[in-house]
C-alpha positions as CSV (number, residue, x, y, z in Angstrom):
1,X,0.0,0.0,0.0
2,X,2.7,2.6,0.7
3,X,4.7,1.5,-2.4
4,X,1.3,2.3,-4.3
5,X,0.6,5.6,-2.4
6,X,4.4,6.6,-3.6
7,X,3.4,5.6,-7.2
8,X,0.1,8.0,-7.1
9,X,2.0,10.9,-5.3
10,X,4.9,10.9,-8.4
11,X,2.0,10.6,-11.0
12,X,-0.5,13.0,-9.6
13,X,2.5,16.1,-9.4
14,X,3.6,14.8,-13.0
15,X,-0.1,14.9,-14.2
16,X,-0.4,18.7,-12.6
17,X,2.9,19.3,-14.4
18,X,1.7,18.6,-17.6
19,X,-1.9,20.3,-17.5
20,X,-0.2,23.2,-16.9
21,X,1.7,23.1,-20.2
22,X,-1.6,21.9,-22.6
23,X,-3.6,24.4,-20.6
24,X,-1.9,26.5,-23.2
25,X,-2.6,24.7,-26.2
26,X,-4.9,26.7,-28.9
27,X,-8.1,24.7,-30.3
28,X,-9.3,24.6,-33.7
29,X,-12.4,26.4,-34.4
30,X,-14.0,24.3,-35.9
31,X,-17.1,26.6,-36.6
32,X,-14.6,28.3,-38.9
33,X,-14.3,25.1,-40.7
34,X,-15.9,24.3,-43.8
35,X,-18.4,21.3,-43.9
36,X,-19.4,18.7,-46.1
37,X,-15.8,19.0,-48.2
38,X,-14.6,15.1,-47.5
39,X,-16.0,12.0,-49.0
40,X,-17.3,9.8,-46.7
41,X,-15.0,6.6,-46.7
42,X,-16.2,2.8,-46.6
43,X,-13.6,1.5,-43.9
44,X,-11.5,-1.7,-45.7
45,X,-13.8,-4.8,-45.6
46,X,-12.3,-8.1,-43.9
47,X,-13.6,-11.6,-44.7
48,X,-13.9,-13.3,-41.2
49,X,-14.3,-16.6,-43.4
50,X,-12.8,-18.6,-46.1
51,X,-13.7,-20.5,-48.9
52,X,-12.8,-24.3,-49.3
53,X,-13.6,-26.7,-51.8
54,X,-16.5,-24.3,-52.8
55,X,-18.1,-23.9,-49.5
56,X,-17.3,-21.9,-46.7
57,X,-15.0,-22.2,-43.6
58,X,-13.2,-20.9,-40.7
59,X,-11.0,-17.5,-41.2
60,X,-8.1,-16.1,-39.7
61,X,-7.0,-12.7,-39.8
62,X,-4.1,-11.0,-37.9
63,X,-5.2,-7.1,-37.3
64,X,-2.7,-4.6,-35.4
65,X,-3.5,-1.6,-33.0
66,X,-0.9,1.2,-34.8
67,X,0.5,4.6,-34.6
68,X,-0.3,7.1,-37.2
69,X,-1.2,9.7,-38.7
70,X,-4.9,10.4,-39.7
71,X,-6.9,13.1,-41.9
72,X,-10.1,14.1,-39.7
73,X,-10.9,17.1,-42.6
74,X,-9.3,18.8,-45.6
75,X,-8.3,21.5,-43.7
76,X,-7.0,19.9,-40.2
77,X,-2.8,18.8,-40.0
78,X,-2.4,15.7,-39.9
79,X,-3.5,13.9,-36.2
80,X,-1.6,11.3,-34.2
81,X,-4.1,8.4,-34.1
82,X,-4.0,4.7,-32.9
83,X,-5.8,2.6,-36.1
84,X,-6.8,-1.1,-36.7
85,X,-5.6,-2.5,-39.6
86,X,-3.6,-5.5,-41.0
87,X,-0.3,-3.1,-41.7
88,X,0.6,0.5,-40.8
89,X,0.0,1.7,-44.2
90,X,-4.0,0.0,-44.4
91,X,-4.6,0.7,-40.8
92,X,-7.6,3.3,-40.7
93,X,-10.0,5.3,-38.1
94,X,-12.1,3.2,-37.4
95,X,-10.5,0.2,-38.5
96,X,-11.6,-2.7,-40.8
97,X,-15.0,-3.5,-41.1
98,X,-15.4,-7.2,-40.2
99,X,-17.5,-9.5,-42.3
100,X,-18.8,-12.7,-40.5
101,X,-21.0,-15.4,-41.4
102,X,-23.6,-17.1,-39.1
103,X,-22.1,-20.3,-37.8
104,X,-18.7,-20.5,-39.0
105,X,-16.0,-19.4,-37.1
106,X,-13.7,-16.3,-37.2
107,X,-10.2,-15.8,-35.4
108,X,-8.5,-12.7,-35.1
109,X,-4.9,-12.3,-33.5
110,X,-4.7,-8.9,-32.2
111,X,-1.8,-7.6,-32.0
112,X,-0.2,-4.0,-29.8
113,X,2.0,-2.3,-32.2
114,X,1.9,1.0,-30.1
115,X,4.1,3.3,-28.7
116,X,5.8,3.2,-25.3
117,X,3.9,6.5,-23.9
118,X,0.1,8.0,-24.7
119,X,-0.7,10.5,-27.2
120,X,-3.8,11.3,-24.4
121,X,-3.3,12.8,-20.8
122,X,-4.9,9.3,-19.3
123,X,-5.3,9.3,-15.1
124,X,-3.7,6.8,-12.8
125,X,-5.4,7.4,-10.1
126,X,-8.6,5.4,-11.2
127,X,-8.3,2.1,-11.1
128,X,-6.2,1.2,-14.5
129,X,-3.7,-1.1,-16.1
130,X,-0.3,0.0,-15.8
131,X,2.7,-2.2,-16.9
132,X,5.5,-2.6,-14.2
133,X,7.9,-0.7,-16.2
134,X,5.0,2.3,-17.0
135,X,5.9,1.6,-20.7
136,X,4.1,0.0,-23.3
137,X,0.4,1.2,-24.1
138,X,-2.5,-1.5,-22.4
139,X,-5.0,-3.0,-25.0
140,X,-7.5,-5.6,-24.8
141,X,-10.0,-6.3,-28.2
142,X,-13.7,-6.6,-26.7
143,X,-16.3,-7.4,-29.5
144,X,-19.1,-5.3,-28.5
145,X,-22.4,-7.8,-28.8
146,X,-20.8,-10.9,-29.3
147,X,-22.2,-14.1,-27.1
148,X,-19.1,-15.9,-27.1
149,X,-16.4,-18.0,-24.8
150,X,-14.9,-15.4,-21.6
151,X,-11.4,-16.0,-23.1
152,X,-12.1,-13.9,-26.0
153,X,-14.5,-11.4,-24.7
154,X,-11.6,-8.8,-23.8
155,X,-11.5,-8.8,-20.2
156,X,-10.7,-5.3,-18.9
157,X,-7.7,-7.0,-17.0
158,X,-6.7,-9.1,-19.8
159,X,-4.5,-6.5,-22.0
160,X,-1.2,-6.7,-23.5
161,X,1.6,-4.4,-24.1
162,X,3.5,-4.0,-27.4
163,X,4.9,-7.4,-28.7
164,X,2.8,-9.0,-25.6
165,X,6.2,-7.6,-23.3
166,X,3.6,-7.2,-20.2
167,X,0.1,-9.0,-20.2
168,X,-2.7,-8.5,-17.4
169,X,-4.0,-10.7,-14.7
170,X,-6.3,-12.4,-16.3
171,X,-4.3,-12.7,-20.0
172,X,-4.9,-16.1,-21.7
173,X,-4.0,-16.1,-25.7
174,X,-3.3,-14.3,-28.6
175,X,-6.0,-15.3,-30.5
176,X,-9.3,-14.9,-30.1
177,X,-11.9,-17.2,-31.0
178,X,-14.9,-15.7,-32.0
179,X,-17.8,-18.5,-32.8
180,X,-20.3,-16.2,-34.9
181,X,-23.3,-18.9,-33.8
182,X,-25.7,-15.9,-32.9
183,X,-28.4,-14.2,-34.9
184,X,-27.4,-12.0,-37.9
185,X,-26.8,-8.3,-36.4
186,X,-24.4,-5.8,-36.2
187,X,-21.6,-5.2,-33.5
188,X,-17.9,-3.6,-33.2
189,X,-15.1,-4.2,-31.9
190,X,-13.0,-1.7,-29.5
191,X,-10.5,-1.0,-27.0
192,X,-11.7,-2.4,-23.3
193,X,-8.6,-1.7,-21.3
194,X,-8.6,-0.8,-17.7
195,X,-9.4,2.6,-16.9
196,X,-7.7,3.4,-20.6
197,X,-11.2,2.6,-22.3
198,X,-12.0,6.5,-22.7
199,X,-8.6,7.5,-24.6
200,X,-7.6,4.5,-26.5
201,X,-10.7,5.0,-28.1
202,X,-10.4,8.6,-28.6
203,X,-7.3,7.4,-30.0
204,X,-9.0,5.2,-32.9
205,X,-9.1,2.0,-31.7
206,X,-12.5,1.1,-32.5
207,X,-14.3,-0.7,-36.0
208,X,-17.6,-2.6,-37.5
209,X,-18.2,-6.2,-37.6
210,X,-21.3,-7.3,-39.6
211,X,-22.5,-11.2,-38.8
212,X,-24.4,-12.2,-41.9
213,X,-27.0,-15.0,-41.8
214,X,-27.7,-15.4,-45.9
215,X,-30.3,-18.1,-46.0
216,X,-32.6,-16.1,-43.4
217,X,-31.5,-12.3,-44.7
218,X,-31.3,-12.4,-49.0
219,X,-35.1,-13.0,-49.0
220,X,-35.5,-10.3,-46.7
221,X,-35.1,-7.9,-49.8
222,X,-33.3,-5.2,-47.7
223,X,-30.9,-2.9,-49.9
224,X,-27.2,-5.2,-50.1
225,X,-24.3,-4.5,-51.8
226,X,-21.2,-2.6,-50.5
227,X,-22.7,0.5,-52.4
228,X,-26.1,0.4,-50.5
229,X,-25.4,-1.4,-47.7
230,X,-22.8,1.5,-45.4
231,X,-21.9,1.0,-42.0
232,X,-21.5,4.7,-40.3
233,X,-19.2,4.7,-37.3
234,X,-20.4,8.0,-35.5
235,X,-18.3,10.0,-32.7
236,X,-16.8,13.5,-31.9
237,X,-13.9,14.9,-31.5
238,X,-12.0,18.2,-30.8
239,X,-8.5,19.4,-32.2
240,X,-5.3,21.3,-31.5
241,X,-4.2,23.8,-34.4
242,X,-1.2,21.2,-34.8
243,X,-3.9,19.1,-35.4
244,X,-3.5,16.5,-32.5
245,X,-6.8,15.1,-30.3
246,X,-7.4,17.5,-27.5
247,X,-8.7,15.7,-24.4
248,X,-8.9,18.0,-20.8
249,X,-5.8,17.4,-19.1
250,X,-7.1,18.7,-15.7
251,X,-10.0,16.6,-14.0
252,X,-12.9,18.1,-12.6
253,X,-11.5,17.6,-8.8
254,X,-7.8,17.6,-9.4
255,X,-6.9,17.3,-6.3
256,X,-8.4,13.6,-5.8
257,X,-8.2,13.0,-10.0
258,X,-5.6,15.0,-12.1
259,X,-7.3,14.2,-15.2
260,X,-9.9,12.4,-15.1
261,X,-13.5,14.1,-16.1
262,X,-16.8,13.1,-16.3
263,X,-17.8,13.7,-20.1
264,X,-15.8,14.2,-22.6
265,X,-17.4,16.3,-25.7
266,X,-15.8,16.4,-29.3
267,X,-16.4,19.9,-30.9
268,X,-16.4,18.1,-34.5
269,X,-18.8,15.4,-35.7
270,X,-16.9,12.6,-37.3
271,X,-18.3,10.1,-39.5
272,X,-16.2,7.2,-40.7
273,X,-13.0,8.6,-39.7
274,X,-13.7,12.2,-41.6
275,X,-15.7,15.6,-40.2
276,X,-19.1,16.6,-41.8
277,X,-18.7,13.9,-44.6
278,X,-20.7,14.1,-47.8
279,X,-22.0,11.3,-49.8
280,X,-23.5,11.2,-53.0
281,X,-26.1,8.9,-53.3
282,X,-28.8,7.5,-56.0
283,X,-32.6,8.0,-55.8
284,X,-33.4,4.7,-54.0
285,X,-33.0,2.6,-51.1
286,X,-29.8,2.2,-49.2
287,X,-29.2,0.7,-45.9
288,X,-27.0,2.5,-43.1
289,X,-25.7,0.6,-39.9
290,X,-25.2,3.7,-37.6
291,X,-22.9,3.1,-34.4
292,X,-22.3,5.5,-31.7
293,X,-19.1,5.3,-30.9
294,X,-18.7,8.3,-28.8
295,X,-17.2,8.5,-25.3
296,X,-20.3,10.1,-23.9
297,X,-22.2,12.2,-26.6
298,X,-26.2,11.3,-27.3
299,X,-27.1,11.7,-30.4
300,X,-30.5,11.9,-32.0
301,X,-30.5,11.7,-35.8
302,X,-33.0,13.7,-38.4
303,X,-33.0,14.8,-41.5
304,X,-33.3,18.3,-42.1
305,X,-35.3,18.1,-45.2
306,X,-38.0,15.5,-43.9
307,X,-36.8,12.4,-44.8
308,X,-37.6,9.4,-42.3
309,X,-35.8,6.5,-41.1
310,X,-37.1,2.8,-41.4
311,X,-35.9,1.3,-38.3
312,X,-35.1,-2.4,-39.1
313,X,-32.6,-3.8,-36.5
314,X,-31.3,-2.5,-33.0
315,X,-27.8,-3.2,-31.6
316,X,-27.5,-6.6,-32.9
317,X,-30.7,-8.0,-33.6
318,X,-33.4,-7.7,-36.2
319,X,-36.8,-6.2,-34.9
320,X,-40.2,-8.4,-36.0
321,X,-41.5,-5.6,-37.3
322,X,-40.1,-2.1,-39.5
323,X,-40.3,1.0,-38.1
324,X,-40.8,4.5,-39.3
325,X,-39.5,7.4,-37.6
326,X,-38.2,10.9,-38.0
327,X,-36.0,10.8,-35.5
328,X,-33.3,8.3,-33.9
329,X,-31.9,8.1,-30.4
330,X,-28.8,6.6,-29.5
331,X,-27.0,6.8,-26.4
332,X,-23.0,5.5,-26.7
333,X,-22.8,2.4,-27.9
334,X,-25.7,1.9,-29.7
335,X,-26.4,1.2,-32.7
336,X,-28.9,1.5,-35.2
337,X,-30.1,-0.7,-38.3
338,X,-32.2,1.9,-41.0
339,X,-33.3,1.8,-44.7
340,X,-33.3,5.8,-46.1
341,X,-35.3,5.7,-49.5
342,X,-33.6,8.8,-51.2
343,X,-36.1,8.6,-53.8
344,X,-38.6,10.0,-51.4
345,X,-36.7,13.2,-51.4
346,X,-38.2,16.2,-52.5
347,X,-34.6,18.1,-52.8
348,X,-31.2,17.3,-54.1
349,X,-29.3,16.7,-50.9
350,X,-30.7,15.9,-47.5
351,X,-28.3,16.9,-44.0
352,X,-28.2,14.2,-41.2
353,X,-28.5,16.3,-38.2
354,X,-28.3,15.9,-34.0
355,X,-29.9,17.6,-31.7
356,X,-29.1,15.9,-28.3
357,X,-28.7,17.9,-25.2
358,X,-25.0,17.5,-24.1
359,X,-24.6,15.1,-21.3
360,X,-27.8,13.9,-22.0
361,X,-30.9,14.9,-21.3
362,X,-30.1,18.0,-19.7
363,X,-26.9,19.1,-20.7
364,X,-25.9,22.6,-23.4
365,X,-28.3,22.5,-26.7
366,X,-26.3,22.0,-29.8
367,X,-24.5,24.5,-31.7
368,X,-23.8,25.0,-35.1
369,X,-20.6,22.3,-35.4
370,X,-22.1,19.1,-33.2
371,X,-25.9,19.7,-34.7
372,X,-24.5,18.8,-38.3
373,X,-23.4,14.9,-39.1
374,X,-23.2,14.5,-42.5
375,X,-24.6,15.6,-45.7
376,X,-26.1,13.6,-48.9
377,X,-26.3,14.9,-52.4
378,X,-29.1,13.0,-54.2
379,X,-28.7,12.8,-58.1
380,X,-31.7,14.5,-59.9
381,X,-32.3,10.6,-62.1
382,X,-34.9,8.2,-61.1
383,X,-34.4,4.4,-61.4
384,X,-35.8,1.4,-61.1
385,X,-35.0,-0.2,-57.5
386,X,-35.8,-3.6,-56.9
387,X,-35.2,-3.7,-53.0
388,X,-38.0,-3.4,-50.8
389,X,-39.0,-3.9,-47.0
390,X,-40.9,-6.3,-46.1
391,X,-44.1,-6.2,-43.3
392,X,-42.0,-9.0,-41.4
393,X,-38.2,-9.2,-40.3
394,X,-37.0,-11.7,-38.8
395,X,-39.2,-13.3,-35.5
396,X,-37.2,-14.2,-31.9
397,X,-39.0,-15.4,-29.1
398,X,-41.4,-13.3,-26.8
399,X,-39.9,-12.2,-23.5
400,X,-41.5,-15.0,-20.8
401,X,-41.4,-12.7,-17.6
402,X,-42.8,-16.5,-15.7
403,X,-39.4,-18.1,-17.3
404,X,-37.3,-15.6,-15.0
405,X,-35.5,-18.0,-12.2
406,X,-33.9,-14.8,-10.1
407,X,-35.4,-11.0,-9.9
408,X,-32.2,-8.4,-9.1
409,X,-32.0,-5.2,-8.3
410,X,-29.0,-3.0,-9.8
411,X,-28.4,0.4,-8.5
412,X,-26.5,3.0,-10.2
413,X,-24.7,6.0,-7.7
414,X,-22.8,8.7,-8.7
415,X,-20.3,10.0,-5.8
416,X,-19.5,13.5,-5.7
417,X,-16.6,15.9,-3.6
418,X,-17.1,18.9,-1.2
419,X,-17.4,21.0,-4.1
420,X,-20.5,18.6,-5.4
421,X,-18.4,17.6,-8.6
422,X,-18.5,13.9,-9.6
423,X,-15.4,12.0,-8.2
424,X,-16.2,8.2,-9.5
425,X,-19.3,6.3,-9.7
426,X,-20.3,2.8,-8.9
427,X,-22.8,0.2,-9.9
428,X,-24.6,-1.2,-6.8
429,X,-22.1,0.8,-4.1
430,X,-19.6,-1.4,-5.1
431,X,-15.8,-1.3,-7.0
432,X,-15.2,-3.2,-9.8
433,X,-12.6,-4.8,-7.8
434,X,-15.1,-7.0,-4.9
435,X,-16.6,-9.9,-5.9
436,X,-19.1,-10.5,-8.3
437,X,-22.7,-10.4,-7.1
438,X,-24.3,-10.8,-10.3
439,X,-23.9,-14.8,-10.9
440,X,-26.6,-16.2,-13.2
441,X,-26.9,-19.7,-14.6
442,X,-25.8,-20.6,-18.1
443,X,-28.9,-20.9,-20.0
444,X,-31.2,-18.7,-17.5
445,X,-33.4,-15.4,-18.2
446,X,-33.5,-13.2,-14.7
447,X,-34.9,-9.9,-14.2
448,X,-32.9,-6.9,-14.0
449,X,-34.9,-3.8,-12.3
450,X,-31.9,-1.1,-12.8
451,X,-32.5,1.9,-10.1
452,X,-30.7,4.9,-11.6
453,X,-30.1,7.3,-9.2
454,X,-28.0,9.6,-10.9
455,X,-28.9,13.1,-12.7
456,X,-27.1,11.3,-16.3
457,X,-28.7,8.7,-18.7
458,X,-26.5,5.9,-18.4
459,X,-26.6,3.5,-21.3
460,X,-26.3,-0.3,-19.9
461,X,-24.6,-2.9,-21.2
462,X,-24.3,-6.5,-20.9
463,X,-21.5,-8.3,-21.9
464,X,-22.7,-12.0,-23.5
465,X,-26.6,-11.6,-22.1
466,X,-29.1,-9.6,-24.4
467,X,-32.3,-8.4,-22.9
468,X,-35.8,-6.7,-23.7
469,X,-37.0,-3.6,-22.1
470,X,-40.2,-4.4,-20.1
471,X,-40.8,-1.5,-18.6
472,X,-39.5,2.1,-17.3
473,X,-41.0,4.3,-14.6
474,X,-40.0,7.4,-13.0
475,X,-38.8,7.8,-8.7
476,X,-41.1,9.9,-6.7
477,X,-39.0,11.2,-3.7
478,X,-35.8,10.5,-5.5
479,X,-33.4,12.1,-2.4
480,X,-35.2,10.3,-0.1
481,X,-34.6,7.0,-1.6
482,X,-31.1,7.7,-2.5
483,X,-30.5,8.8,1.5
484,X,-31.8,5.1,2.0
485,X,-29.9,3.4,-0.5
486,X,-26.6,4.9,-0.1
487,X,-27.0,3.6,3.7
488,X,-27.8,0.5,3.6
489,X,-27.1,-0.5,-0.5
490,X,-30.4,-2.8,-0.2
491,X,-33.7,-1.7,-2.7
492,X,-35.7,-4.1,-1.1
493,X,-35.1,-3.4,2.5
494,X,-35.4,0.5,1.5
495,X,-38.6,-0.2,0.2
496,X,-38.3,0.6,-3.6
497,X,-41.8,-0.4,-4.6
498,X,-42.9,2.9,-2.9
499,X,-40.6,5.0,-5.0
500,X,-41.2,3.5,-8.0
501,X,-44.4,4.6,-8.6
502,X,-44.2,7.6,-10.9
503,X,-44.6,8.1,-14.7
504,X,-44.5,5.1,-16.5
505,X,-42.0,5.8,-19.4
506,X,-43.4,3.6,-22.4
507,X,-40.7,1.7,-24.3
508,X,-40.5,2.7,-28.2
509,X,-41.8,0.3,-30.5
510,X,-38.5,0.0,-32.0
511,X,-36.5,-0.4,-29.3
512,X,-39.2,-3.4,-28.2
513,X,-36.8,-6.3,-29.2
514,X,-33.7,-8.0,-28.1
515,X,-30.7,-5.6,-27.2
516,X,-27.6,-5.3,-25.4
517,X,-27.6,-1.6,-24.9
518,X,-30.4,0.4,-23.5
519,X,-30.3,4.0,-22.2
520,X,-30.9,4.2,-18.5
521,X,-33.1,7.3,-17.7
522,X,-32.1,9.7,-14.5
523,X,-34.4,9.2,-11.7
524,X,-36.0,6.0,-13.1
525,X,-36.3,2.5,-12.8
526,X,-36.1,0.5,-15.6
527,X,-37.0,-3.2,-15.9
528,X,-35.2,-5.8,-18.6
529,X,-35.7,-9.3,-19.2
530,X,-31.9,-10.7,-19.8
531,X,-31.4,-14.0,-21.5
532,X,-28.0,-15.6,-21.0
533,X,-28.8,-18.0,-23.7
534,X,-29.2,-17.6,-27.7
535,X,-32.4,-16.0,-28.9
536,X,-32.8,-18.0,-32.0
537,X,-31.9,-21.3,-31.2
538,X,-33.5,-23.6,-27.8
539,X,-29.4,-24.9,-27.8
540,X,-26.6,-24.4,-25.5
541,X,-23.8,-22.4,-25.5
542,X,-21.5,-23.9,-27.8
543,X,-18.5,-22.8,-25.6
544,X,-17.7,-22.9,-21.7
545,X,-19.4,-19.4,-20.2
546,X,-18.7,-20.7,-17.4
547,X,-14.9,-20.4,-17.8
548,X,-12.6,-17.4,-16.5
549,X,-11.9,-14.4,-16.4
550,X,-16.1,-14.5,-16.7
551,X,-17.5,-10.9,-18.5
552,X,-18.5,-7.4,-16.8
553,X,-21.1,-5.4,-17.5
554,X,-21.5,-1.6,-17.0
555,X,-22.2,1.8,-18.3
556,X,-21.0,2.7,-21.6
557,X,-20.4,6.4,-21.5
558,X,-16.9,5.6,-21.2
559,X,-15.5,7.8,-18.7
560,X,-17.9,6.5,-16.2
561,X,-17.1,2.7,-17.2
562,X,-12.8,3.8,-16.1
563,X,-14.1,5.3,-12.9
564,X,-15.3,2.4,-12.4
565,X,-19.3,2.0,-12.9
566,X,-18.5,-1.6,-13.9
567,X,-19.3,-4.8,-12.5
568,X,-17.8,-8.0,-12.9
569,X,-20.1,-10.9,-14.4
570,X,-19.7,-14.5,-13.8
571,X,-22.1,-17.2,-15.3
572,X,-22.4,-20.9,-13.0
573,X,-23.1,-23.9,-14.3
């Protein structure tokens, strides 16, 4: 302990040291730049599969975490980045777009090509992986929706340094194994380091990965096609006139955290890599696969000139039914499945805009720079378009609230100094580093009645399980609860039923089906109905979930998850 209290005095006067130097660094305005000037990229696509003797089977690929430079606009330097890619010169922010198949199995070797020291300020004094020698950069991979074996599911304490020099507690191989036997969907892959989550992905380290199901999806009719068929990897960022990523280097409290802060907020939108993209696009259907990869930002999509969204898949699952909507909210993390039919369009060009509050819901309104996402010219000629949606998608099974074997209660505190600014926050009062509490059976469904007690919508997730939203209702004499809770830690002994008892909060009709991401309202509780088994298939797991390190599941604004609202998850047999 006094070795480690050494180690935090040296770091903390080192962090101050520093601040006080960036404090001085000049910010692009990015209001002064001009939008809509860079064509929007499609990210490299990687086969996750190979063909043999005309049918298909397991792939390999080898993908490294580099350093580099990257062009964010026409008119920004150059920026430092860390990229995915299978070389330095194809590595790109984000990375590779992963294509899967249903049922045949993908392996990756990920590999740490990075630097000894940061190109972020990052905080040591939150719980975080540092190698012995404090060189060499922490990384762990963690595919973001995939129900798959522990040992691949990058463990926050499983990274690796450059070359695999240092490797955390719970390291096990190079390669990871991912088994693709889930429904068809949409997920990414990203960072999950300890307490380095927030700026390895500010960094870059984050990309797509599409599991295709052919037989159920082709007679679907849905817009295919690399041309029609886009992922758009969403997040924000702000600049230095050198054109380097600009993250705070002094923390809200520095006296307890040097550096660390609650949100961080990019003053550019970035879309696949490049600010204010523009695409030009055909009169017809295409399909978009929107993720939010922000560290904290909301965003909710709309078109400026009318066009609507039809809603066909949600994190990484198909919905029964399509939805139309104007408008699109996605907390971090998130994704979103849509059809946009451009032929609907009664102008040439059509500007995908935000207009989420900033921390979300009651943070700054938007301003001119994060209220614009990207921009679509539509060609003037008509043509024949032979896609369509159809009135069904693709059916899972009903939630059964009767086939629920345990009922839990999560609670989500926010802790705060003498000066009532947030010093670290904690999923049921407890560090990521006591036991796990949450222990469900392999092949179980349980219900989860999450009690946030916080003034921030906190998206959820849950690493392997995916769940249905049953139900969200507001807290009537929220303080008084939270007095309780934070005493005793116990919803049931502090009576929750007589809190929970305000407005009931009805679940969008899109958001209705299977996720592993849902936004957690302020003041609320919210009910879900998590399945640690597949949704498509009555089988079992066709690996060990059982097996260590075991997963986590937490918030996904990503400054909270490093200090430390994250929980460790460990399924018995």
């Amino acid at each position: 302990m006094e070795r480690k209290a050494v180690h935090q005095v040296i770091f903390v006067g080192f962090f101050l040291l520093i601040s006080r130097a960036w404090a001085e660094d000049r910010l692009i305005n990015v209001t002064k730049l001009e939008m809509f000037v860079d064509d929007l990229p499609d990210m490299p696509r990687l086969k996750g599969f190979d063909f043999v003797n005309g049918g298909h089977a397991p792939g390999s690929l080898t993908i490294g975490m580099f350093h580099k430079f990257w062009k964010f606009h026409r008119d920004i330097p150059p920026t430092p980045v860390f990229a995915y890619g299978t070389s330095r010169s194809t590595a790109t922010v984000p990375g590779p777009t992963i294509e899967a198949l249903h049922g045949v199995h993908t392996y990756v070797t990920w590999q740490n090509y990075l630097p000894s020291q940061h190109i972020l300020p990052w905080d040591p004094t939150i719980p975080t992986a540092i190698p012995t020698t404090k060189k060499g950069i922490p990384t762990v991979v963690h595919l973001h929706g995939a129900i798959g074996e522990p040992e691949s599911d990058g463990h926050a304490e499983s990274w690796f340094t450059a070359g695999y020099q240092e490797r955390g507690p719970t390291w096990t191989k190079k390669t990871y194994h991912y088994y693709n036997y889930q429904q068809p969907g949409n997920l990414w892959y990203h960072d999950h380091a300890m307490g380095l989550t927030r700026v390895n992905l500010l960094s870059g380290l984050i990309g797509a990965y599409i599991i295709r199901h052919p037989e159920l999806e082709d007679p679907l009719g849905l817009p295919c096609r690399a041309e029609f068929d886009r992922p758009l990897v969403v997040f924000d960022r702000s600049f230095r006139i050198n054109g380097s990523l600009y993250m705070n280097s002094t923390g809200n409290n520095p006296s307890i955290h040097p550096q660390w802060q609650p949100e961080y907020f990019g003053d550019a939108i970035i879309v696949n890599g490049k600010a204010w993209p523009r695409l030009i696009v055909r009169r017809r259907k295409y399909r978009f696969r929107i993720i939010n990869a922000s560290n904290a930002r909301f965003f909710r999509f709309f078109f400026t000139n009318g066009l609507g969204f039809i809603h066909v898949a949600s994190d990484s699952a198909y919905v029964e039914q399509p939805t139309t909507l104007k408008e699109i909210l996605l907390g971090p993390s998130e994704i979103t499945d849509v059809i946009v039919d451009f032929s609907e369009s009664n102008s040439d060009s059509a500007i995908l805009a935000n207009d989420a509050p900033y921390p979300y819901p009651s943070g700054d309104p938007v301003d001119e720079a994060n209220g614009k996402v990207m921009k679509f010219i539509i060609r003037q000629q008509r043509e024949v378009d032979t896609t369509r949606i159809p009135k069904k998608l693709i059916e899972y099974p009903s939630p059964d609230v009767s086939a629920a074997s345990v009922i839990r209660y999560i609670a989500m505190y926010e802790y705060t100094s003498d000066t009532d600014e947030p010093t670290h926050l904690y999923i049921n009062g407890k560090s990521y580093e006591e036991p796990a509490t949450e222990t469900p059976k392999a092949g179980t469904t349980e219900v989860w009645n999450v009690i946030n007690l916080t003034e921030d919508n906190h998206p959820l997730h849950i690493h392997l399980g995916l769940f249905t939203v049953l139900d969200q209702v507001e807290l009537v004499n929220v303080d008084e609860l939270k007095n309780c809770m934070l005493k005793i830690n116990n919803a049931v002994k502090c009576k929750i039923s007589k809190y929970a008892r305000g407005k009931r909060v009805g679940v969008a009709a899109h958001e209705k089906g299977w996720k592993n991401v849902y936004k957690m309202n302020p003041g609320s509780m919210t009910k879900i109905l998590v399945r640690f088994s597949y949704i498509h298939a009555n089988t079992s797991y066709v690996f060990d979930a059982t097996a260590e390190p075991g997963y986590v599941y937490h918030c996904h604004i990503l400054d909270h998850e490093d200090n430390v609202m994250m929980r460790p998850l460990k399924l018995i047999k």
